[in-house]
MOPAC internal coordinates of N, CA, C and O (Angstrom, degrees):
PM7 1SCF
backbone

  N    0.0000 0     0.00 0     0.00 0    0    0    0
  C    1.4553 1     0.00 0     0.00 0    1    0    0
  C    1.5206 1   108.41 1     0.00 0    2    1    0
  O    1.2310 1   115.35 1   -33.88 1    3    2    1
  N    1.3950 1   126.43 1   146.12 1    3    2    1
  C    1.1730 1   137.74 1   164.38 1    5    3    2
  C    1.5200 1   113.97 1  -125.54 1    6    5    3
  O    1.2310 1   127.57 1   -40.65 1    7    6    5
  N    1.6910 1   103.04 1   139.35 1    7    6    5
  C    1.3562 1   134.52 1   170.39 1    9    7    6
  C    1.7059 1   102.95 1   -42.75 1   10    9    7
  O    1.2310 1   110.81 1   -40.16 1   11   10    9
  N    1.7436 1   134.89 1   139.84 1   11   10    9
  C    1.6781 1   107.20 1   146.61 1   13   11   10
  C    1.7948 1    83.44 1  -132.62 1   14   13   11
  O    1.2310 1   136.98 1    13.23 1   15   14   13
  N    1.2401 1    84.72 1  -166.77 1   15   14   13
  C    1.9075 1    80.69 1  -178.46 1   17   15   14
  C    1.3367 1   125.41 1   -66.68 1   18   17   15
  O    1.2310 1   120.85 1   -27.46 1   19   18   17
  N    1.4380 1   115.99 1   152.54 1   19   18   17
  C    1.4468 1   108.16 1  -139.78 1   21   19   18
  C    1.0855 1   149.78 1    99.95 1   22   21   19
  O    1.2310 1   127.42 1   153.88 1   23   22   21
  N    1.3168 1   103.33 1   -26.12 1   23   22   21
  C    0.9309 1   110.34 1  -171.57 1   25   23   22
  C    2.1543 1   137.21 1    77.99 1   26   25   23
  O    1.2310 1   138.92 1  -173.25 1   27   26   25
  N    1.4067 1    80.93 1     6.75 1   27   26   25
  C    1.7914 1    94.73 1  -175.82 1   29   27   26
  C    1.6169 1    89.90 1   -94.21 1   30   29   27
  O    1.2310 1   134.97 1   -52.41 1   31   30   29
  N    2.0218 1    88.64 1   127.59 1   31   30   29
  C    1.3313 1    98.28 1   161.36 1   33   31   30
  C    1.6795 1   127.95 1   -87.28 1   34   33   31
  O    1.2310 1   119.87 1   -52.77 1   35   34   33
  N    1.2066 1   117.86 1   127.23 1   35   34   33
  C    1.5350 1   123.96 1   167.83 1   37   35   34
  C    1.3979 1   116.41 1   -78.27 1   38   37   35
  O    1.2310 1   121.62 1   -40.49 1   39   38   37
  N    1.2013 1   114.51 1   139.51 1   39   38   37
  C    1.5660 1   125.38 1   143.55 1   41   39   38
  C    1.3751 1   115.99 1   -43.05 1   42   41   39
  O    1.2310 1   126.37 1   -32.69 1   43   42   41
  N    1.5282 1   105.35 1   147.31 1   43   42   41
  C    1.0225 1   120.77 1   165.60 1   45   43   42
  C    1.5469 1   119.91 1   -84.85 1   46   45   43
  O    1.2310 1   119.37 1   -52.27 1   47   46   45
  N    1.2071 1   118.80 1   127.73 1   47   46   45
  C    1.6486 1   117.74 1  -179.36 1   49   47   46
  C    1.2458 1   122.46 1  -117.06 1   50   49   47
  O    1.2310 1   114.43 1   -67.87 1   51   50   49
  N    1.1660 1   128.16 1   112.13 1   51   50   49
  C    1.4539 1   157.54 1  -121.40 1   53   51   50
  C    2.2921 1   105.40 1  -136.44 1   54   53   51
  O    1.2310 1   130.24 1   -87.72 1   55   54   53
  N    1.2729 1    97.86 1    92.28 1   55   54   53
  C    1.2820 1   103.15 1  -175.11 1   57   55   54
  C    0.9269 1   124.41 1  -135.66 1   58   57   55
  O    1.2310 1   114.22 1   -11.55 1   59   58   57
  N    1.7435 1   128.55 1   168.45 1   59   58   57
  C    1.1145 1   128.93 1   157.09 1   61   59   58
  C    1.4956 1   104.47 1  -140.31 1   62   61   59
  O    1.2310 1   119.47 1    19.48 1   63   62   61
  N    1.9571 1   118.61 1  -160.52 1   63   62   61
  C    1.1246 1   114.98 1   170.11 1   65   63   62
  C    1.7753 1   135.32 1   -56.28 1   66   65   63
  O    1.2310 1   126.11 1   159.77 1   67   66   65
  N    1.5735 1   105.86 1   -20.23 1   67   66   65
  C    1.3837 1   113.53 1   177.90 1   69   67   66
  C    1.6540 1   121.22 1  -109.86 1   70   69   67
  O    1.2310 1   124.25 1   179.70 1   71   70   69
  N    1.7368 1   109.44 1    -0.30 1   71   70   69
  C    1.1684 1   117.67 1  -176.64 1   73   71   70
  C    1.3282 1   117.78 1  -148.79 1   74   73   71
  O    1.2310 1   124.05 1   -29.17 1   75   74   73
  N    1.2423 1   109.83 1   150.83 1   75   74   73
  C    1.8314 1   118.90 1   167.13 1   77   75   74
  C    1.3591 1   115.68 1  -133.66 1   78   77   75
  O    1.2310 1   118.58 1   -37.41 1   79   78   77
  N    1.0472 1   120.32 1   142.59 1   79   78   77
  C    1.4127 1   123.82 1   165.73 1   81   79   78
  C    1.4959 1   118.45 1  -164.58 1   82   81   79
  O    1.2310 1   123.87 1   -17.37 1   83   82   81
  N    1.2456 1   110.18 1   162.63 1   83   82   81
  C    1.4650 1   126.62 1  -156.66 1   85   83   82
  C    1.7439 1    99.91 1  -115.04 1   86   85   83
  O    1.2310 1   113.67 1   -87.23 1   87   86   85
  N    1.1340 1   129.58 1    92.77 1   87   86   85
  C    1.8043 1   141.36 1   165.69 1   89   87   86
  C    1.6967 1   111.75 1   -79.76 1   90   89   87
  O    1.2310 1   126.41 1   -54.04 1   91   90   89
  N    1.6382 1   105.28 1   125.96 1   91   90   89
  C    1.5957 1   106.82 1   177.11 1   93   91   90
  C    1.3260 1    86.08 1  -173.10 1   94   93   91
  O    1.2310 1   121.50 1    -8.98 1   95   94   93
  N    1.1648 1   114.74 1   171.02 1   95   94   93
  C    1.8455 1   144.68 1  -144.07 1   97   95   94
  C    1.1875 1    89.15 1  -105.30 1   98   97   95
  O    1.2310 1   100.49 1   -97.04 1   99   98   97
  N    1.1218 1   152.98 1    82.96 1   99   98   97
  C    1.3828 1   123.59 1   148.78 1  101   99   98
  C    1.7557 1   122.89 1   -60.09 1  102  101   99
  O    1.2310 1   119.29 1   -57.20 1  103  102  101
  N    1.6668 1   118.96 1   122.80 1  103  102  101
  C    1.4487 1   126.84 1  -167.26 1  105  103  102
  C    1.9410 1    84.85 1  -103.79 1  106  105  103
  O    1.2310 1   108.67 1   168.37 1  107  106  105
  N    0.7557 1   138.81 1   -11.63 1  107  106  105
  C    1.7710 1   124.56 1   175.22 1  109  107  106
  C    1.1526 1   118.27 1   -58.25 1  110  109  107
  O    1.2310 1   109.36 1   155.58 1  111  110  109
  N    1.4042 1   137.55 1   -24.42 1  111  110  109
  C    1.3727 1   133.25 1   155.82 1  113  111  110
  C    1.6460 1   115.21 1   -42.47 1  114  113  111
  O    1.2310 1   137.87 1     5.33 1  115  114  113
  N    1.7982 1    82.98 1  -174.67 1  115  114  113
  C    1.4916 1    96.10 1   154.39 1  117  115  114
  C    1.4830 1   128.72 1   -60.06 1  118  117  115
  O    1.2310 1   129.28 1   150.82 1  119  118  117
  N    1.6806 1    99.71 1   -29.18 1  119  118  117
  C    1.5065 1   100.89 1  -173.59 1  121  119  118
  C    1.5802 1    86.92 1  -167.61 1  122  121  119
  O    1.2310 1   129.82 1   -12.45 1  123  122  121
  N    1.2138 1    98.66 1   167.55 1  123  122  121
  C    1.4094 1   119.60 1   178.46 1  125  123  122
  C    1.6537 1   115.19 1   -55.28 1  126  125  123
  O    1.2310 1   125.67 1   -48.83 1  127  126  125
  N    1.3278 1   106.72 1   131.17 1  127  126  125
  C    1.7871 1   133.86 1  -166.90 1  129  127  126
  C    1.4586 1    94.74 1  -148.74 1  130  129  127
  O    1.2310 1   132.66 1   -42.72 1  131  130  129
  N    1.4744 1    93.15 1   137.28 1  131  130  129
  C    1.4741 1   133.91 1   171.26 1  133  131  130
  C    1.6268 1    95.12 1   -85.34 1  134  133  131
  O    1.2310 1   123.34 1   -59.23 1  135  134  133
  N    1.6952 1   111.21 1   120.77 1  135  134  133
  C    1.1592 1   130.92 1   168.95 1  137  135  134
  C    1.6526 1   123.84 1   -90.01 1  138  137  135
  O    1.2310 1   111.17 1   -79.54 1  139  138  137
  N    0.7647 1   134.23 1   100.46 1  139  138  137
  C    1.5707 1   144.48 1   170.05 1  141  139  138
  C    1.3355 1   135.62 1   -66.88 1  142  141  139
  O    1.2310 1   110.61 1   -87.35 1  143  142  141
  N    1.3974 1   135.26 1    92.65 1  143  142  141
  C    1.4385 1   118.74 1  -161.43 1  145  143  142
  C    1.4594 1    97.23 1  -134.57 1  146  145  143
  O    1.2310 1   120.89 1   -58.07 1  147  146  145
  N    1.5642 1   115.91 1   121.93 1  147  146  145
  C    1.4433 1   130.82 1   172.72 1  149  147  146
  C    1.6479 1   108.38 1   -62.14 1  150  149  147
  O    1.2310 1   112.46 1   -63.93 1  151  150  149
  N    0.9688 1   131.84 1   116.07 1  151  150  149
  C    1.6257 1   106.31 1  -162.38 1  153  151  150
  C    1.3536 1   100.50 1  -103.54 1  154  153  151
  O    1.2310 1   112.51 1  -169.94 1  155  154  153
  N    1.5860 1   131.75 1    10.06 1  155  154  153
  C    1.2195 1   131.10 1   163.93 1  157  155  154
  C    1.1593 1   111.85 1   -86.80 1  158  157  155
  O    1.2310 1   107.76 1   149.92 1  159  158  157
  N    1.4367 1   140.45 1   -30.08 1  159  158  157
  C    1.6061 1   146.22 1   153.89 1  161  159  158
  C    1.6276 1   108.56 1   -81.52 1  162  161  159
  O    1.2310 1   111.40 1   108.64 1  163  162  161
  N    1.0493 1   133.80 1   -71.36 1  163  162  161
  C    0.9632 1   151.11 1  -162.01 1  165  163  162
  C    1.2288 1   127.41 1   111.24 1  166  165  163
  O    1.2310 1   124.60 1  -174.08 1  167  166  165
  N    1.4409 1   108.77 1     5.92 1  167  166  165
  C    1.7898 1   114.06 1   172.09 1  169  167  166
  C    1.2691 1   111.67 1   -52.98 1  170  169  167
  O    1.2310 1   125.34 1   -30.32 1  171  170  169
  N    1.3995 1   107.36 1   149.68 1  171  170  169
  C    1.3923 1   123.41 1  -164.44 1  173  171  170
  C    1.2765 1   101.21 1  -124.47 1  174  173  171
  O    1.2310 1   106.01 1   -35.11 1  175  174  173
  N    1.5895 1   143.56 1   144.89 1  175  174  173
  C    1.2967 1   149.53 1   170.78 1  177  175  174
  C    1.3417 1   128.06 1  -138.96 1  178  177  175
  O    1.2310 1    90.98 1   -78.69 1  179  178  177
  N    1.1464 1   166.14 1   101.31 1  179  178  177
  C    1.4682 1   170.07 1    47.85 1  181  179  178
  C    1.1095 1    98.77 1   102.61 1  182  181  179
  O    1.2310 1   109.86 1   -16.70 1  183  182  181
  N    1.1636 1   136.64 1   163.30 1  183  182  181
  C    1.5104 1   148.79 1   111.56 1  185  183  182
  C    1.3171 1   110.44 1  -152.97 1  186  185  183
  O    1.2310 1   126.41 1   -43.36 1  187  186  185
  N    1.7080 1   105.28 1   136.64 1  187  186  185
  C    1.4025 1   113.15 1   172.32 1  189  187  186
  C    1.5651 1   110.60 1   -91.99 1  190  189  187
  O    1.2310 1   121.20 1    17.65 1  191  190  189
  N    1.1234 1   115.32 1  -162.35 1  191  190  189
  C    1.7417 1   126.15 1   170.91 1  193  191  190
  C    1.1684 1   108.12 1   -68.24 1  194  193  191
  O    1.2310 1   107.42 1   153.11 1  195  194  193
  N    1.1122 1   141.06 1   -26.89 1  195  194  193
  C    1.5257 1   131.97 1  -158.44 1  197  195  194
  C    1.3536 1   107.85 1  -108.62 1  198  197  195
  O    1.2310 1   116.57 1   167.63 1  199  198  197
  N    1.9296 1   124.12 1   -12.37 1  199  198  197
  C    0.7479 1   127.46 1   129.91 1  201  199  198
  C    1.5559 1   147.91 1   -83.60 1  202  201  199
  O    1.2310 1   120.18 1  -164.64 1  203  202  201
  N    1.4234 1   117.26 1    15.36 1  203  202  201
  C    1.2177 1   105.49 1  -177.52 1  205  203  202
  C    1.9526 1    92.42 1  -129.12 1  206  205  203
  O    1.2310 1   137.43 1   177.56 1  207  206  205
  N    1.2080 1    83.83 1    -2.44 1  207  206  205
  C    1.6925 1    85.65 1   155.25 1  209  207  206
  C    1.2165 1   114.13 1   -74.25 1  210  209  207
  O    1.2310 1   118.50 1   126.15 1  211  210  209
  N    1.3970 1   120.47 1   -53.85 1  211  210  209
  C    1.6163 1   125.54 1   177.05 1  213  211  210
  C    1.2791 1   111.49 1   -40.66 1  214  213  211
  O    1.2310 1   120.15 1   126.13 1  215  214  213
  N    1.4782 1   117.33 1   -53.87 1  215  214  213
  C    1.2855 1   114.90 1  -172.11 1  217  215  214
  C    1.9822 1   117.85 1   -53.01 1  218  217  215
  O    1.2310 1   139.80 1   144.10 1  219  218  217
  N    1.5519 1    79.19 1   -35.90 1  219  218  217
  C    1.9207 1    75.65 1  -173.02 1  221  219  218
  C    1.3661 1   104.53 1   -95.51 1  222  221  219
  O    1.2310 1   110.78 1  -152.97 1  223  222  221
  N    1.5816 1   134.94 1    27.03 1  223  222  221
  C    1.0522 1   130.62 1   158.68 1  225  223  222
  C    1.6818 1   117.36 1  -116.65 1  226  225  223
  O    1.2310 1   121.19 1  -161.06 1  227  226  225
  N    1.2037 1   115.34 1    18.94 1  227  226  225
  C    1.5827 1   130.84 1  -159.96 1  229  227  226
  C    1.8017 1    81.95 1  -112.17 1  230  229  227
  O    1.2310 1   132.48 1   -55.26 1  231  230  229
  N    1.8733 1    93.49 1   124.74 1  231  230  229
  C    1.5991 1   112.15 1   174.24 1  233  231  230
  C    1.6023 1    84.74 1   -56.03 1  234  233  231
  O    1.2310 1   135.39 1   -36.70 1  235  234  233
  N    1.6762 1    87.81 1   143.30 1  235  234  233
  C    1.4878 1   119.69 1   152.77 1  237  235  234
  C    1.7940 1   111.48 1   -13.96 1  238  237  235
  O    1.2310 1   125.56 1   103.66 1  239  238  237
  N    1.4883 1   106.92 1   -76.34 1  239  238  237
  C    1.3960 1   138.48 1  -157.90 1  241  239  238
  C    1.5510 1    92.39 1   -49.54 1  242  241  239
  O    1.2310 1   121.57 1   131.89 1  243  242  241
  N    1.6367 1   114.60 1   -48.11 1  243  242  241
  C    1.7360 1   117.29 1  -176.01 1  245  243  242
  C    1.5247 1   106.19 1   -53.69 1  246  245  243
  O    1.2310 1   125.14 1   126.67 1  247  246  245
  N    1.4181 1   107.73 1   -53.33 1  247  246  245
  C    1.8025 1   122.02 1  -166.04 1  249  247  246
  C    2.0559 1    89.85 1   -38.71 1  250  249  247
  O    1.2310 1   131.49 1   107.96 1  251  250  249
  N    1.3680 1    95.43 1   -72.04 1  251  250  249
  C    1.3584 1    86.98 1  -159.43 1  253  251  250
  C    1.2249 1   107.49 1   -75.97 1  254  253  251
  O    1.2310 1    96.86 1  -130.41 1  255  254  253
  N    0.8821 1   158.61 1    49.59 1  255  254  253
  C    1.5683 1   167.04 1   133.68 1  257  255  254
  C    1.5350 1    98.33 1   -69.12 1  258  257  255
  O    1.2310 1   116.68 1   119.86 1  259  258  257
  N    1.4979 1   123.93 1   -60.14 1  259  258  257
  C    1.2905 1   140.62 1   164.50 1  261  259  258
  C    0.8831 1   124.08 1   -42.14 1  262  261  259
  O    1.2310 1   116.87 1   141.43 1  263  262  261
  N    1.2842 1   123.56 1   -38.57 1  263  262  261
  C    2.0100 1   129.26 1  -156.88 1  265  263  262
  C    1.7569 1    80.17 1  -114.22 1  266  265  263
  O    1.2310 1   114.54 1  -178.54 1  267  266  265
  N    1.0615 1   127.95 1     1.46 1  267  266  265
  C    1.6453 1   104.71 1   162.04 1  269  267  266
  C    1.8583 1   125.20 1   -76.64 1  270  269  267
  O    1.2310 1   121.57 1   -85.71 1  271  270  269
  N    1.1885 1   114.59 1    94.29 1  271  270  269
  C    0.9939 1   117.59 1  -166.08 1  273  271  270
  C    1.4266 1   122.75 1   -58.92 1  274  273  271
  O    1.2310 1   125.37 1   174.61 1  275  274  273
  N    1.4071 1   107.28 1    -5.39 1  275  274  273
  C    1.6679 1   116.49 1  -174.42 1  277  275  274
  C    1.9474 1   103.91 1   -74.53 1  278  277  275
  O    1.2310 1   128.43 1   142.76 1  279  278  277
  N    1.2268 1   101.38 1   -37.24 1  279  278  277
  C    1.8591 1   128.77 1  -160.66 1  281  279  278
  C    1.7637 1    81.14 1   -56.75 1  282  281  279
  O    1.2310 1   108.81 1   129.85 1  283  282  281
  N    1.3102 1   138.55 1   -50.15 1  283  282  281
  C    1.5461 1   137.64 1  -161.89 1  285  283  282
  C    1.1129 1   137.97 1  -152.21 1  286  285  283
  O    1.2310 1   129.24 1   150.66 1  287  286  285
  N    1.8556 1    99.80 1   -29.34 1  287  286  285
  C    1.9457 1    93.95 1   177.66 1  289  287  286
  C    1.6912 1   102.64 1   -78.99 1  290  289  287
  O    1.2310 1   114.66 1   163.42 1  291  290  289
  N    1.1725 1   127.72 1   -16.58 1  291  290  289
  C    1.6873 1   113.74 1  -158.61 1  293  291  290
  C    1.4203 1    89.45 1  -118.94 1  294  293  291
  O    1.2310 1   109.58 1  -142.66 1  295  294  293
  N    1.2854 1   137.15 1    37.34 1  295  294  293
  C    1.2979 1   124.57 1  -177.29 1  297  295  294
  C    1.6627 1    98.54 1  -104.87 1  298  297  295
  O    1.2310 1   111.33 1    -3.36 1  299  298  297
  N    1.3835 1   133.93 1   176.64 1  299  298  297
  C    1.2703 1   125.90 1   169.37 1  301  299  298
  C    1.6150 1    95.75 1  -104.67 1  302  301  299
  O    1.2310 1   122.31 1   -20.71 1  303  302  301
  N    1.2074 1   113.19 1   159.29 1  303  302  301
  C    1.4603 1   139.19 1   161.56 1  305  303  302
  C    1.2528 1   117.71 1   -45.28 1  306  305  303
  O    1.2310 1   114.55 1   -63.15 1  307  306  305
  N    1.3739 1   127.94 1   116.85 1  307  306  305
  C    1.7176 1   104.57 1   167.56 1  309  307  306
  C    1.1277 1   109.21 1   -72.88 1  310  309  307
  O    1.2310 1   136.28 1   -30.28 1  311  310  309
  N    1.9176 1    86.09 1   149.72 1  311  310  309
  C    1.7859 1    98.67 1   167.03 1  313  311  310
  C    1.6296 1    79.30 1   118.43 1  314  313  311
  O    1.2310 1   108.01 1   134.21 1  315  314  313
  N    1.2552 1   140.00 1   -45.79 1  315  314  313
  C    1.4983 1   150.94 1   179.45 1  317  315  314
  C    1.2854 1   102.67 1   -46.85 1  318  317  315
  O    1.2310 1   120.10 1   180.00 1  319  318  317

């Protein structure tokens, strides 16, 4: 997160050519969660510690199983 005047904190936004997203702490829980925001949809996603531990303990081979974007973001909905 960064300070701008005012004192309002921003997210950090974290990109490249095929992605954007918006990273910040959410403290409104029980406890501190990593906030996730696609900033081309605007979906928003959670993660606590016990999940973002998982993530950095998941073989290589799993990650990209995941980061294949064909497997769920570009698929249509059934019933569509």
């Amino acid at each position: 997160m960064s300070e701008v005047p005012g004192n309002e904190v921003q997210p950090h936004v974290i990109g490249s050519e095929f992605a954007e997203v918006a990273v910040d702490v959410d403290m409104a829980a029980n406890g501190p969660r990593l906030r996730l925001e696609d900033r081309r949809t605007g979906r928003v996603r959670y993660l606590d510690a016990l999940e973002l531990e998982t993530v950095v303990w998941l073989p290589e081979g799993h990650l990209r199983q995941i980061l294949d974007p064909s497997a769920d973001r570009w698929r249509e909905e059934p019933g569509r």
